[in-house]
C-alpha positions in Angstrom: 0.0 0.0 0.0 1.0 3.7 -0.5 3.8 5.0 1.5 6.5 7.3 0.9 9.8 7.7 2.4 12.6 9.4 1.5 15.2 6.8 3.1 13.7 4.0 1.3 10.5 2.3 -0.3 8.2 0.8 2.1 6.9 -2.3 1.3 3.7 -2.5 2.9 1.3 1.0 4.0 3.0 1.7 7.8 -0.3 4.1 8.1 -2.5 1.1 8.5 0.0 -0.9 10.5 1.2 1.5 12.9 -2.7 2.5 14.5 -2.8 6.0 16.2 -2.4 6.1 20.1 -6.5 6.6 20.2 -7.3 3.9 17.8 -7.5 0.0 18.8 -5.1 -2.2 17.7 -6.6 -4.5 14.7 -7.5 -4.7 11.5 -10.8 -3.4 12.3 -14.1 -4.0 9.7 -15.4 -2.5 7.1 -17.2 -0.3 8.6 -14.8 0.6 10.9 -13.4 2.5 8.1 -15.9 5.0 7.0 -18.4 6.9 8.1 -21.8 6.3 7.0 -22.9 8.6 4.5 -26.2 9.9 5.8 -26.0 13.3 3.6 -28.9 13.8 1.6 -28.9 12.9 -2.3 -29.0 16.5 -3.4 -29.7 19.9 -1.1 -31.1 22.8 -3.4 -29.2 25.8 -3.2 -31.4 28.8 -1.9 -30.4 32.6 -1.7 -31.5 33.0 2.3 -29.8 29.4 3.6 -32.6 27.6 5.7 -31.8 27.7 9.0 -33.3 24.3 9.8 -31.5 20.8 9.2 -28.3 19.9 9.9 -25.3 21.8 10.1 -23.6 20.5 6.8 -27.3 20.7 5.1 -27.5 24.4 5.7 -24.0 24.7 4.2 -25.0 22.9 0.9 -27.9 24.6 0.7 -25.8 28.2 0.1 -25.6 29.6 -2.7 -21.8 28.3 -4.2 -20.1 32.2 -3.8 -21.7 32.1 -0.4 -20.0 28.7 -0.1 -17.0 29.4 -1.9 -16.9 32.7 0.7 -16.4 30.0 3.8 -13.9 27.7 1.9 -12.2 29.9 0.6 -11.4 31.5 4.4 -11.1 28.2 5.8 -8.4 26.9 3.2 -6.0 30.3 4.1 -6.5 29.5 7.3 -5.7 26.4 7.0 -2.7 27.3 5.1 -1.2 29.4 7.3 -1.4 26.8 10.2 0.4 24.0 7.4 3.4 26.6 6.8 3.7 27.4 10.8 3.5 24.1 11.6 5.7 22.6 8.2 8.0 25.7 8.1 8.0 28.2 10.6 8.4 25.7 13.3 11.2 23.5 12.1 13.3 26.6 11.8 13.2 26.5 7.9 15.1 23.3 7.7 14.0 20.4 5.3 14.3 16.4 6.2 11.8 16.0 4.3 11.8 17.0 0.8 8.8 15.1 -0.8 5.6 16.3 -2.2 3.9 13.1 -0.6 4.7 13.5 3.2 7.4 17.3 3.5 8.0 20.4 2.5 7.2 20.5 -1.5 3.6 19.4 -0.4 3.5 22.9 1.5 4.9 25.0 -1.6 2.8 23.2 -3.7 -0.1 24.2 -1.2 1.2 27.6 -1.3 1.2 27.7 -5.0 -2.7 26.6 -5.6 -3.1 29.3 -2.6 -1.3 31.7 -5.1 -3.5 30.8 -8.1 -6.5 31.5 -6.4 -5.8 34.7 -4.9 -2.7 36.2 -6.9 -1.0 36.8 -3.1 2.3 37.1 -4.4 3.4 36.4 -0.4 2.6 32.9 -0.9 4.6 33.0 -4.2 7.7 33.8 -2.9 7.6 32.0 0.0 6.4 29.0 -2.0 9.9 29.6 -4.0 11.9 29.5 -0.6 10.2 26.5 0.7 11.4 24.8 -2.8 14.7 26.3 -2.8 15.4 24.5 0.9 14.0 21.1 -1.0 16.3 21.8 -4.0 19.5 21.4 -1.4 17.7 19.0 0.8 17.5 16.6 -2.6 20.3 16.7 -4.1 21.9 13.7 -4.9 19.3 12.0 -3.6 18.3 8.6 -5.8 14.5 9.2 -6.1 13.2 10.6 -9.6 9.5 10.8 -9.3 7.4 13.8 -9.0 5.7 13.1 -5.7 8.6 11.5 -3.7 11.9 12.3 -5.8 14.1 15.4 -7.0 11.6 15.5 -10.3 9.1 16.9 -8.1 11.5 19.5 -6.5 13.3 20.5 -9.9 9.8 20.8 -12.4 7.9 22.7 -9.4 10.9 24.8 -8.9 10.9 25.9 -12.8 7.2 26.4 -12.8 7.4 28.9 -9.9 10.3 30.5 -11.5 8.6 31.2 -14.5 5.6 32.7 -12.5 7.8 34.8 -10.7 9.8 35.8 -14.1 13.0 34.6 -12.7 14.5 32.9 -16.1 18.0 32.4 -14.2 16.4 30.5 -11.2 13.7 28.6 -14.1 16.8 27.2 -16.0 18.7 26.5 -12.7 15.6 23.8 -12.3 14.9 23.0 -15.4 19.0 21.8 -16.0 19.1 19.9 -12.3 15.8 18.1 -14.0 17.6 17.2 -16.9 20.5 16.2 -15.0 18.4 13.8 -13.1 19.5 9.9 -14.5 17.3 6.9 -13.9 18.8 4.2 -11.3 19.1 1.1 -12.6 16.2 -1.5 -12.0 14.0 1.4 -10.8 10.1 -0.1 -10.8 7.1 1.1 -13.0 4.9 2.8 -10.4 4.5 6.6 -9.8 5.4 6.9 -6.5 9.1 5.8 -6.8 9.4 4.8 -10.7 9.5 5.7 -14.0 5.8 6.8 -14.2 6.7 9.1 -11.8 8.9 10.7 -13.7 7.1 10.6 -16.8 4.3 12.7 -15.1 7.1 15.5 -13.8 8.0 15.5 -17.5 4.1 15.8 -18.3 3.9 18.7 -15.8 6.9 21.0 -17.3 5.6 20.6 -20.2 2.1 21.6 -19.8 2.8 24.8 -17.4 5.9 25.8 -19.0 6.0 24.6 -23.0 4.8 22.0 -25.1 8.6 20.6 -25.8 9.8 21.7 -22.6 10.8 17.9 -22.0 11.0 16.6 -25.5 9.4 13.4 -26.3 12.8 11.7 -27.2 14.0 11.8 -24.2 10.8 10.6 -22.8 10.3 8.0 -25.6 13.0 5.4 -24.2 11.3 5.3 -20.9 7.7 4.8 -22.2 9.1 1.8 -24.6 10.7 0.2 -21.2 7.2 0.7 -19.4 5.6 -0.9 -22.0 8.1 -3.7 -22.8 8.3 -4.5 -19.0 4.1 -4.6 -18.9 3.9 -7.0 -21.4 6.7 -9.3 -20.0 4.3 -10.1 -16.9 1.1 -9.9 -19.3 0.3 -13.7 -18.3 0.8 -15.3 -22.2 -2.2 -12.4 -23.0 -4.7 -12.6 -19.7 -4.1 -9.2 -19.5 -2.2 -6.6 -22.2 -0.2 -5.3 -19.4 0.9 -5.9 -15.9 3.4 -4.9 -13.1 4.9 -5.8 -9.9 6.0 -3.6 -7.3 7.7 -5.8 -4.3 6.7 -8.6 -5.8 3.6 -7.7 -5.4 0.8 -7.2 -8.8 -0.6 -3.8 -7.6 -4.0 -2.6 -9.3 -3.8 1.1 -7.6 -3.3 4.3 -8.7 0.4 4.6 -6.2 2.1 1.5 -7.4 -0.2 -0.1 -9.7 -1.9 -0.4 -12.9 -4.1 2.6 -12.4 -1.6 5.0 -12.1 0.7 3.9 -15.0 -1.6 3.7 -17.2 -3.0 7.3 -16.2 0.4 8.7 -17.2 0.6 6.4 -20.3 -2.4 8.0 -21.3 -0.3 11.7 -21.7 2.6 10.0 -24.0 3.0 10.0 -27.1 2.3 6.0 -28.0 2.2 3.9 -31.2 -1.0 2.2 -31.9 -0.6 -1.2 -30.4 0.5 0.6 -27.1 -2.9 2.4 -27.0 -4.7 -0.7 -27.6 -2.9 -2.4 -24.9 -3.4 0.7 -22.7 -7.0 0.2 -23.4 -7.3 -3.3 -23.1 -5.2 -3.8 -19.5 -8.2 -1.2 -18.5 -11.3 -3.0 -19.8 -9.4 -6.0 -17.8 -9.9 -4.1 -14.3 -13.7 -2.9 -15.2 -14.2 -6.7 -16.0 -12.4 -8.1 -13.1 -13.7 -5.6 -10.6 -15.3 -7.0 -7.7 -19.4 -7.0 -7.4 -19.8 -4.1 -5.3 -18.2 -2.4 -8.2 -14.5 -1.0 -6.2 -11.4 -2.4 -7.6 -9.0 -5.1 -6.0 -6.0 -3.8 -4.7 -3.7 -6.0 -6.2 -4.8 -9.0 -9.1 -6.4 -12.4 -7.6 -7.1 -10.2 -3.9 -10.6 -10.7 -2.6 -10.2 -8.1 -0.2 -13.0 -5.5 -0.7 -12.2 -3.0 2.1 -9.8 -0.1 0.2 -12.0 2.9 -1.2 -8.9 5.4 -1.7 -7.2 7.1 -4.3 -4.1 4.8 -3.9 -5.9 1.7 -3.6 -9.8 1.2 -4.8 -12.2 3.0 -6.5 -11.4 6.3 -5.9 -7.9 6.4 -7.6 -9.2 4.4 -10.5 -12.5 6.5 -11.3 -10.0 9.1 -12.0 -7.8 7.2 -14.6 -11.2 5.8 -16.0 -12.8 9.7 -16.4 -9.6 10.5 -18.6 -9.8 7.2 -20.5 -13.1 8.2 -21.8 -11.4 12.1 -22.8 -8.6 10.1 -24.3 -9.9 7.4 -26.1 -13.8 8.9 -26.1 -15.3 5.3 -25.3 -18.4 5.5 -23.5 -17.2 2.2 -21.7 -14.7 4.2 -19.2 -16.8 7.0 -18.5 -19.7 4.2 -17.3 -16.8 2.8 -15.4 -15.6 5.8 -14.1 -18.9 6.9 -13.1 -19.7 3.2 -11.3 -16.4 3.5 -9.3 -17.3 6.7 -7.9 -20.7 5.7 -7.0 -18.6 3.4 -4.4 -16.6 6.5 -3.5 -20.3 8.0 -2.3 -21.6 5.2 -0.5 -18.3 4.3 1.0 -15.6 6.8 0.5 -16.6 9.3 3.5 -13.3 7.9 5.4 -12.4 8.3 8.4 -8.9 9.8 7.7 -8.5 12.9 6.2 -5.5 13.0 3.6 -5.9 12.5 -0.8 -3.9 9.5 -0.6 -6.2 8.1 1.5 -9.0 10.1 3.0 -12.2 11.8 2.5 -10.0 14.8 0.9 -8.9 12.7 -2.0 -12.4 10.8 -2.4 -13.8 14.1 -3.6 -11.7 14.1 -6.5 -13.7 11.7 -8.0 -16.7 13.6 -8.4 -14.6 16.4 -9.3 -13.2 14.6 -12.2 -16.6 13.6 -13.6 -17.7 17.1 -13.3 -14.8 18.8 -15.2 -15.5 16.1 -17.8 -19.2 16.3 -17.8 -20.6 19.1 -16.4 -23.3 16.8 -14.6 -23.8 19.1 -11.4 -24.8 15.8 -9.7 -21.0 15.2 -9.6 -20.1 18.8 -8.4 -22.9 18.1 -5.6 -21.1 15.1 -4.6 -17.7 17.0 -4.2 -19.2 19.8 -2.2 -20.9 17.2 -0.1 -17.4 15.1 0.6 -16.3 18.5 1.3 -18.9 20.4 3.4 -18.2 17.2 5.9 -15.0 18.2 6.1 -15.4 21.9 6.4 -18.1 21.3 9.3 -16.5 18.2 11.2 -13.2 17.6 10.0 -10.9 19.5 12.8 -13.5 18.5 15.2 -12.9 14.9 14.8 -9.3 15.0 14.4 -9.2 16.6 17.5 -11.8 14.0 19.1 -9.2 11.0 17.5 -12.7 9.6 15.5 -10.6 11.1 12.0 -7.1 10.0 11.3 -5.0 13.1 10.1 -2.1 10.6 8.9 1.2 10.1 10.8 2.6 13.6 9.4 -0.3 15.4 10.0 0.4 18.5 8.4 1.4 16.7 5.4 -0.4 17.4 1.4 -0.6 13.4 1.0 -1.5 12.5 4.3 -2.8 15.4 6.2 -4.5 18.4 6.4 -2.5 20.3 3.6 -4.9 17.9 1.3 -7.9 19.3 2.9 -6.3 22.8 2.5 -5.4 22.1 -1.2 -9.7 20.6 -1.2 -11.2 23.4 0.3 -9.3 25.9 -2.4 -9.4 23.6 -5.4 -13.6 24.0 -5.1 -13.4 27.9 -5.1 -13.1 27.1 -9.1 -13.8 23.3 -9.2 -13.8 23.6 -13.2 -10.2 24.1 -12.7 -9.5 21.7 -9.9 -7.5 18.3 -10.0 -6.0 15.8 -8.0 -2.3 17.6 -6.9 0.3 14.8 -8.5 -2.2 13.1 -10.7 -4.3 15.4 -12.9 -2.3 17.7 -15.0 
């Protein structure tokens, strides 16, 4: 399951195998992990907000600037209490570098803070933070954009550019295309080559079309392919990986998430068709309730996250349909986040794996759609969390992830939530939608 850790790859999730000190030992039930969604199926908006109901009922019911008005204030807020507690308080010194768990998670925090308010204090600062990371990273051996020195370098030139500092943009952009690929590095995103692929995706999107030029990402997508098809089980599947010896499905180490990153590269016919095919595989082999298994031949129905589950893969599925325009993967897309509704209201806050992530889903559906059922669905997801979420943290009922603070697993996600719905046409999962 989905860690990250700068001194080495984890191989299974330490958050669900070290419990916090006000949780019971145990693997616990299904149930146990989720709250029951008792939020109705869809709250009119009205321009005087009943004052009857619930507290999260009168919240969906404002109108969305009145909304956007409380989280907007309650993601600076929230903010400012992730850089005091991330930045201020360590005395401006980096241990952790990564986007995932440390410090690039609160620039990147400070940057979507940035775009939604053009405070150009949360620009500059966002540039110091990722300056400490630059020297924190260097010479480090991880290459991916959420846990490696990809992630440090391509943020670092996108800020630049913002800021119109060309000398410090092609300061990062040259330590990014410095960075070399260890040998026998794995597949996935959080540690692997798809990770760096999407840090190539990324500079090239906010910066310049050939920014990273497709040759030198070409080699790397032929190895991803070559190394799916090795495993591909004489043709059960088109494509399949293993990370610790272990055939992930998920979006962190798995299946889901290279083949959302395949998805951006330029690929050669067959490779799309296998591409495809290796995803009409999971939507065929999902399990009855309609989430995913974490890993192929697991009968373990109890992950609804973005790293493993439903979650995670009703993103990749949304952009299947806008790649490939299949109806198949926007059904399947729109299935997985049905389980996302009925079970995704977790009781842990973070995107990797928390109610902050889960929301994503809908928000997905709705950039691609525009079905406002969807957007309801994300403002839901996150009205709960803008009425209860720092109560319950505080009560020990919600999990705010063993670096609490964090973007991944913490309350910078919820931060990086409440601000991405101010525009939700423009929102997207921080290290997964471009």
């Amino acid at each position: 399951m989905a860690t990250c850790q700068v001194g080495g790859m984890s191989k299974e999730d330490s958050h669900y195998n070290r419990p916090s000190k006000k949780r019971k030992k145990g693997r616990g039930t299904m149930a146990d992990r989720f709250f029951p969604n008792e939020m109705p199926d869809f709250v009119e908006e009205t321009e005087g907000a009943a004052d009857t109901g619930s507290s999260i009922t009168r919240l969906l019911s404002l109108p969305y600037p009145k909304l956007s008005e409380k989280l907007l204030k309650a993601g600076l807020d929230l903010k400012e209490k992730i850089v005091k507690e991330t930045w201020i308080r360590t005395g401006q010194r980096v241990t952790d570098y990564t986007l995932y768990t440390g410090a690039l998670g609160t620039a990147f925090l400070l940057l979507k803070s940035y775009q939604v308010t053009k405070n150009q204090r949360d620009l500059n600062l966002c540039a110091e933070i990722i300056k400490a990371c630059d020297t924190a990273s260097k010479g480090l051996p991880f290459v991916t954009f959420i846990c490696g020195r990809a992630g440090v370098c391509a943020l670092g030139a996108v800020v630049s550019v913002h800021l119109q500092d060309e000398a410090m943009a092609n300061h990062y952009l040259t330590s990014f295309n410095e960075i070399t690929m260890p040998s026998k590095v794995p597949n996935e995103l959080l540690y692997g080559k798809a990770g760096y692929l999407w840090a190539c995706s990324f500079l090239n999107k906010h910066i310049g079309k050939d920014t990273i030029r497709p040759d030198k990402m070409g080699p790397l997508v032929k190895e991803i392919i070559r190394d799916g098809r090795r495993l591909s089980n004489n043709g059960r599947y088109p494509l399949m990986y293993e990370w610790h010896g272990k055939k992930y499905w998920g979006a962190a180490h798995g299946l889901t998430g290279i083949m959302h990153v395949l998805m951006d590269m330029e690929l050669k016919q067959d490779d799309k068709e296998d591409v495809k095919g290796t995803l009409n595989y999971m939507i065929q082999n999902r399990f009855p309730s309609g989430n995913y298994p974490s890993s192929e031949g697991s009968t373990d129905d109890r992950l609804v996250h973005w790293c493993h589950g439903a979650p995670g893969v009703s993103l990749t599925m949304a952009k299947a349909y806008e790649v490939f325009k299949d109806n198949r993967f926007l059904h399947a897309a729109s299935d997985a986040a049905e389980v996302v509704w009925n079970r995704g209201l977790l009781k842990r806050v973070g995107i990797c794996h928390g109610i902050s992530g889960n929301a994503y889903a809908f928000l997905s559906l709705y950039r691609r759609t525009g079905n406002t059922e969807h957007l309801y669905r994300a403002k839901a997801f996150t009205c709960f969390l803008l009425d209860r979420g720092i109560e319950l943290i505080a009560e020990g009922i919600m999990h705010s992830g063993d670096r609490p603070f964090s973007l991944f697993e913490g309350q910078a996600g919820m931060a990086y939530l409440f601000l991405d719905m101010i525009n939700p046409a423009e929102s997207g999962f921080p290290g997964y939608e471009l």
